[in-house]
C-alpha positions in Angstrom: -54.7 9.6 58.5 -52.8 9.9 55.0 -52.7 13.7 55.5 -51.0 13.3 58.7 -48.9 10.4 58.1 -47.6 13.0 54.7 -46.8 16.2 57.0 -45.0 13.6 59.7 -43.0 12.4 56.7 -42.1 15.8 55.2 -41.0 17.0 58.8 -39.1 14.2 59.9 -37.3 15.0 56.2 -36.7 18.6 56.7 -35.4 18.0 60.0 -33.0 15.6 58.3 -32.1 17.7 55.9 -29.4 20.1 57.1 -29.2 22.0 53.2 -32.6 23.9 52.8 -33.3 26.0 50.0 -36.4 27.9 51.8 -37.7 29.1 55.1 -41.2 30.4 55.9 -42.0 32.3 59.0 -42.9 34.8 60.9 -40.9 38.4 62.1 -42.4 41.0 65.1 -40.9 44.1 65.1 -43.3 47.5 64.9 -45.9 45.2 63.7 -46.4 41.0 62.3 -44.7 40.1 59.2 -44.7 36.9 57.1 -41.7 36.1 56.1 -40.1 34.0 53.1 -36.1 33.4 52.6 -35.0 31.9 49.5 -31.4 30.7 49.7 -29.3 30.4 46.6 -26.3 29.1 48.3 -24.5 29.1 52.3 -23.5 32.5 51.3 -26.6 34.4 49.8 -30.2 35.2 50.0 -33.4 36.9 49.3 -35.8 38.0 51.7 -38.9 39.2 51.6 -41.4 40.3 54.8 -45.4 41.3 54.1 -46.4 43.2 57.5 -50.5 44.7 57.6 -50.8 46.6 61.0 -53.3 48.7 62.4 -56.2 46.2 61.6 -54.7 46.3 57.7 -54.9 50.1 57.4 -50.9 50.4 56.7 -49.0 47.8 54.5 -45.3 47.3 54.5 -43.7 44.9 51.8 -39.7 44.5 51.9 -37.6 42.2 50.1 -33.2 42.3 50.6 -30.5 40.4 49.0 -28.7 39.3 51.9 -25.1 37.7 52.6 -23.8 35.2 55.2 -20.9 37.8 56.7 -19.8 35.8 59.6 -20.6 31.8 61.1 -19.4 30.5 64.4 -19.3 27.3 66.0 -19.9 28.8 69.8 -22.7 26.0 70.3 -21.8 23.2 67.8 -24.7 20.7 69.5 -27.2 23.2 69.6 -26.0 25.1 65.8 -24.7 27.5 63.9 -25.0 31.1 64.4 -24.7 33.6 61.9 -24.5 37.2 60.9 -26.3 38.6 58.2 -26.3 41.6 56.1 -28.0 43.1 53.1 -29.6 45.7 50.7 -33.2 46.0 49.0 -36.2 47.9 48.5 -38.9 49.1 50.5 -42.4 49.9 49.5 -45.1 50.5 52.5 -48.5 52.5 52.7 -51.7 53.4 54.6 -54.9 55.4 53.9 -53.4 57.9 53.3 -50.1 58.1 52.1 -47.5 55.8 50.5 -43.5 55.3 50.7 -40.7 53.7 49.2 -37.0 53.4 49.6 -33.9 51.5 50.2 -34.0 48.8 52.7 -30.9 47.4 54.5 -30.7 45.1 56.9 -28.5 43.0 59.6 -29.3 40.2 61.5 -27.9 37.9 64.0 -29.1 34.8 65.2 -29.2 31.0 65.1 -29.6 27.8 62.9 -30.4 25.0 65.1 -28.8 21.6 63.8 -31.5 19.2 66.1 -34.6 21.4 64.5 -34.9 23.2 60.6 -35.6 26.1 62.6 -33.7 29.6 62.2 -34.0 32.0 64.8 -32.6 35.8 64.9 -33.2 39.5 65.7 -32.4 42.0 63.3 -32.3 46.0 62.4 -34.0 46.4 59.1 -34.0 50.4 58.3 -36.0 51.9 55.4 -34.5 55.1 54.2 -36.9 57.4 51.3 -39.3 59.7 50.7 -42.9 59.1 52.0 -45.6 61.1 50.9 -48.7 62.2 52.5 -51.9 62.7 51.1 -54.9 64.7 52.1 -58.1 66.7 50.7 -55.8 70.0 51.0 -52.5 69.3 49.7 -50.0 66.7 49.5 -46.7 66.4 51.9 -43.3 65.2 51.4 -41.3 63.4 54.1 -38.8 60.5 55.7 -41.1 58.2 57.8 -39.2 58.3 61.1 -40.9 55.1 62.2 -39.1 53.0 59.3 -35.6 53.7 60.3 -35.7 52.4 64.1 -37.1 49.1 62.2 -36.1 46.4 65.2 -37.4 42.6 65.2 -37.2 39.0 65.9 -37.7 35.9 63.6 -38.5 32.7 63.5 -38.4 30.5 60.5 -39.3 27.0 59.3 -36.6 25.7 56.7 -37.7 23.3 54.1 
């Protein structure tokens, strides 16, 4: 009964709370992600998504500084949507191969004002080497896969 009566207190205080310094969530794209958002201020952030796919065989870890570009007040009951843009690094793998690169990223979506919930859909390319390695030799290339890097999020703010 304590334990419940603390998480009912800390969510009835996030969803009072309309400045949040962190979100936690979760982003589907080409694969899961976990997702974690650090906010230094309304105008800046860092970001950083864990994705395992293929049963954990292939890794991808990405983390961007982002900025707040654009808000509008098209659904003031409902919230505040945003537009999102930024720059990081990249570093992903599998068996047998690994990348790394630069990330960018842009996102659009919503901050709901009722709920500390943030929801959005965003293009998040990866562009860089990726190398492959096998028994024989090892290959140089761009992983194709990385740069048509579409998803949806959903985030708890706290």
């Amino acid at each position: 009964k304590i334990l419940l009566a603390l998480v009912a207190l800390v969510c009835v205080s996030t969803l009072s709370a309309q400045d949040y310094k962190n979100s936690i969530g979760l982003r589907i794209g080409y694969g899961a992600e976990l997702q974690y958002e650090r906010h230094f201020s309304s105008e800046n952030y860092l970001e950083a998504n864990l994705g395992l796919y293929g049963f954990g065989n292939h890794f991808d870890l990405n983390a961007t500084y982002n900025w707040n570009l654009c808000e509008w007040d098209w659904t003031p009951s409902a919230g505040q949507w945003f537009l999102d843009a930024g720059v990081g690094v990249n570093v992903g793998g599998h068996g047998k191969g690994l990348w790394c690169g630069v990330a960018g990223q842009a996102k659009f979506g919503i901050k709901f004002s009722a709920a500390p919930i943030r929801l959005s859909v965003d293009w998040t390319p990866v562009f860089g080497p990726g190398f492959l390695y096998t028994k024989d030799a090892s290959h140089c290339g761009f992983p194709s896969l990385n740069i048509a890097n579409f998803g949806v999020s959903a985030t708890y703010c706290f």
